[in-house]
C-alpha positions, 0 to 999 in steps of 0.5 A, a space after each residue: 457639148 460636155 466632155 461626157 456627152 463627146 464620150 458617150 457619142 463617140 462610144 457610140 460610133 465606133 462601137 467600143 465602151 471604154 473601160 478606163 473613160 479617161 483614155 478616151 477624153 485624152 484622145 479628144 483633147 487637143 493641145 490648144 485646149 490643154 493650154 488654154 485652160 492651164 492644165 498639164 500638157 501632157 494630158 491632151 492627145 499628144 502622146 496618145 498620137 504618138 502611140 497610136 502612131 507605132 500601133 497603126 503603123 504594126 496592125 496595117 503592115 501586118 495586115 497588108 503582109 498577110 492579106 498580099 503575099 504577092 506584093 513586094 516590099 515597095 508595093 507594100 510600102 505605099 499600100 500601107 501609106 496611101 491608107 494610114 496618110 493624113 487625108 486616109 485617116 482624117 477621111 476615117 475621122 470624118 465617117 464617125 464624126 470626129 471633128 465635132 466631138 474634139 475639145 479645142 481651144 478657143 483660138 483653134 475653133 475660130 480658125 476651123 480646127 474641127 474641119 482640119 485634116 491635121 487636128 482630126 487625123 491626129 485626134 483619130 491616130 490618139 484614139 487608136 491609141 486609147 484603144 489600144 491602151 484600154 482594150 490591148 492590141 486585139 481591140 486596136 487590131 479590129 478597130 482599125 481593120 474595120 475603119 481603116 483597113 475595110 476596102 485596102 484593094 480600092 487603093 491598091 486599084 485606084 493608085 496603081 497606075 498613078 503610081 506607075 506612070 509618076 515612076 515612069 516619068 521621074 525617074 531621071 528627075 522631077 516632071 510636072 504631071 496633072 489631071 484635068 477633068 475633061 467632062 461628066 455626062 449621066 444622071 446624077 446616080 450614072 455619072 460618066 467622068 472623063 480625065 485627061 492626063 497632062 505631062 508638061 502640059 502636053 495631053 498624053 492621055 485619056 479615060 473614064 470612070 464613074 468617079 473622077 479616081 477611076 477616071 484617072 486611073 484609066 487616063 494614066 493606064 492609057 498613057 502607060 501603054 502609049 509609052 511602052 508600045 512608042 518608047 521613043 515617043 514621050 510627051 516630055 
C-alpha cells in the first residue's frame, strides 16, 4: 500500500481530510521506517506523539472535569488514565484500523509491529497531533471525544470496584490479587460469565456479568461488602 493510498484510507475512517497531507503521513511514519530508508529522524511520528501526547492529556482532563463535577481529583485521575493508557488507545487504533496503514521498517513488520499495542497507541496519540496541528485544537477536541472519550461511564463502572478493592487490599503493601473465570453458560449472544476473585490464592469472592469485565466487577463488589460487613475476617 502506497503512502497515498494509507492517507486516503485513513481520512476515510476517522472522517477528517487533512489540509496539510504531510501531518498526516508523519503521523503514520514509524521510526524504523525513517530509518531504514536514511531519511531525516525527525520526520517519523515521534514528535507528532509527543504533541499529541500534551493535547490528549488537556482535551480528556477537561472533558472528564466538565462531564463529573462530583468525581474528586484522584477519581478523576484514574478516569483520565484507564481511557487514554496504552491498551485504551491501541483499542482506539484498532476501530479504524490503524495498524495496517503505518509505514514500518522491514525489521519491525517481520517482528509483528502493526499488531503491537505500542507502535499503534503511539501512531494514534501522533494522529491526535496532525490533527491538531492542521485542524487546531476544535478539530482535536472532536476527534478525540468520539473516538476516545465516547463511552467514559463504561470505565468508570466497569473499574470502580477493581479499584476499590486493590486500595482496600494494598493499602499497608502489595497483595497478590487475581480473577479466575469460574464459567460461561448462554447461547453465544446470551452469555452468563462467572469470576471469582482470589487474594492470596484464597477465593474471597464471586459474580456475574455478561462479559468477563462486568463479571469481575461484580466478584470484587461481592468481596467488598464481604470485607466491610466482617473487617476482622479478611482473606489475607
Amino acid at each position: 500500500m502506497t503512502e497515498k493510498e494509507a492517507l486516503a484510507l485513513l481520512e476515510e475512517r476517522i472522517f477528517y481530510t487533512f489540509r496539510n497531507k504531510e501531518h498526516a503521513l508523519e503521523a503514520l511514519r514509524h521510526s524504523s521506517y525513517v530509518f531504514e530508508r536514511k531519511i531525516n529522524k525527525t520526520a517519523c511520528n515521534e514528535r507528532l506523539e509527543f504533541l499529541g501526547d500534551a493535547v490528549l492529556e488537556l482535551i480528556s482532563s477537561r472533558h472528564l472535569f466538565l462531564r463529573y463535577p462530583e468525581l474528586p481529583e484522584g477519581k478523576l485521575s484514574y478516569l483520565r488514565a484507564s481511557l487514554v493508557c496504552e491498551g485504551a488507545l491501541a483499542a482506539c487504533a484498532e476501530a479504524i484500523g490503524l495498524g495496517e496503514l503505518i509505514r514500518l521498517g522491514k525489521g519491525e513488520e517481520a517482528c509483528g509491529g502493526r499488531k503491537k499495542a505500542s507502535v499503534v497507541s503511539d501512531a494514534y496519540e501522533a494522529l491526535i497531533g496532525a490533527i491538531y496541528l492542521d485542524g487546531g485544537l476544535e478539530e482535536a477536541q472532536r476527534f478525540v471525544e468520539r473516538w476516545v472519550l465516547a463511552d467514559p461511564d463504561r470505565h468508570l463502572e466497569e473499574k470502580d470496584a477493581k479499584t476499590q478493592l486493590q486500595e482496600y487490599l494494598q493499602k499497608d503493601g502489595n497483595v497478590p490479587i487475581r480473577y479466575e473465570l469460574v464459567s460461561e453458560s448462554g447461547p453465544d449472544h446470551d452469555k452468563l460469565y462467572t469470576v471469582e476473585v482470589y487474594v492470596n490464592d484464597v477465593p474471597c469472592g464471586k459474580g456475574q456479568g455478561k462479559n468477563k469485565k462486568s463479571a469481575e466487577k461484580a466478584a470484587a463488589a461481592e468481596a467488598l461488602k464481604y470485607w466491610k460487613k466482617e473487617p476482622k475476617k479478611t482473606c489475607i
